[in-house]
N, C-alpha and C positions, 0 to 999 in steps of 0.2 A: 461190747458193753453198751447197754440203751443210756440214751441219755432222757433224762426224768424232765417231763415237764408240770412246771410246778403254777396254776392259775392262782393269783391271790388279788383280794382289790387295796388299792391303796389311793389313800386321796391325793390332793396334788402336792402338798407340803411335804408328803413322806416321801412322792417319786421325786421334787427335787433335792431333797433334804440324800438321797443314796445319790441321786446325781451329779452334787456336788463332792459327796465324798469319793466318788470314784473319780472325777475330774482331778479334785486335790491330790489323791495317790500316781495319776499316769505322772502330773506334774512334777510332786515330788522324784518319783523315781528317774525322770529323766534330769532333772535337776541333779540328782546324785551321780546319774553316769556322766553330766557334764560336765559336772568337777572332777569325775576321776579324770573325766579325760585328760584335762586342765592341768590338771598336776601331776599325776602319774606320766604322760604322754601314751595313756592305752588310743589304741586307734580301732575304730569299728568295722564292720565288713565293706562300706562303701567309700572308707578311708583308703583300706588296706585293697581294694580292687582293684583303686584308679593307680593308686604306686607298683603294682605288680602286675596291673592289665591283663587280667586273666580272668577267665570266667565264673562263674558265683559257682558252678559244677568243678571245675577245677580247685579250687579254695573248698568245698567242701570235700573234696577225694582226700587235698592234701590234709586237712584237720583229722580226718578220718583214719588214717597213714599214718598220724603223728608224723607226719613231715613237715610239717609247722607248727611253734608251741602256740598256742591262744590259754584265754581267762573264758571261763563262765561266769560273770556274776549275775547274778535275776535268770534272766530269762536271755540277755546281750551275750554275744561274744566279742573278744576285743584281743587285739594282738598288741605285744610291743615290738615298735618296727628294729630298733637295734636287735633283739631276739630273734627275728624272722629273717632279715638279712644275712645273720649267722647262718641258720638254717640254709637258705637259701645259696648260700655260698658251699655249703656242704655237699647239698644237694647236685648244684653245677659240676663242683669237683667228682662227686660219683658219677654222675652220667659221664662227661669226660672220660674217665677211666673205662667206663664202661664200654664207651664208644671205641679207644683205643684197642680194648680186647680183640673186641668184637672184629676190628678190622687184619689185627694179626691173622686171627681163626681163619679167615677169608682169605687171607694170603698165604698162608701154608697150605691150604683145600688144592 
C-alpha cells in the first residue's frame, strides 16, 4: 500500500496550533501509561528485559509462544511481573523435564 502524500500550506499559527496538539497527546498518553504503571505495577519491555536479562528477540519469541502473558494497551506492551514469574517458573519446570527425558532416551540408546 502507497502511502499518499498530501502538500498543503498552512501558516505558522495553524502548524503550531497541530503541533502542540500532537505534543499534548504523546504527553497525555505517556502520562496514562505512567499511572498504569503506578498502580497496577504493569512493567514495560525495558523494565521487564533488565529482570529477566534476556534479549528483546527472545521476549519477543516468548510473547509470540504465549510463553509469557503481557497487556496491549495503545500501542505499549506491559507484563505483570508476579504473572511472568509464574510462567517463567512453568517454563523452567518443562524444560527440566524435558531435559530429564531427553537424558533417559540417551541412556537406554
Amino acid at each position: 500500500m502507497k502511502k499518499a502524500i498530501l502538500i498543503t500550506e498552512l501558516s505558522q499559527e495553524d502548524l503550531q496550533v497541530m503541533m502542540e496538539e500532537a505534543v499534548r497527546k504523546v504527553l497525555f498518553e505517556q502520562g496514562i501509561t505512567r499511572e498504569l504503571r503506578k498502580d497496577t505495577g504493569l512493567l514495560d519491555d525495558d523494565a521487564i528485559l533488565k529482570i529477566l536479562q534476556v534479549s528483546k528477540a527472545t521476549l519477543y519469541l516468548w510473547r509470540r509462544d504465549r510463553k509469557i502473558p503481557f497487556q496491549r494497551i495503545g500501542k505499549k506492551i506491559f507484563y505483570n511481573l508476579q504473572e511472568v514469574q509464574k510462567a517463567m517458573d512453568k517454563l523452567t519446570d518443562k524444560e527440566s523435564i524435558r531435559h530429564r527425558r531427553e537424558s533417559r532416551r540417551k541412556g537406554e540408546s
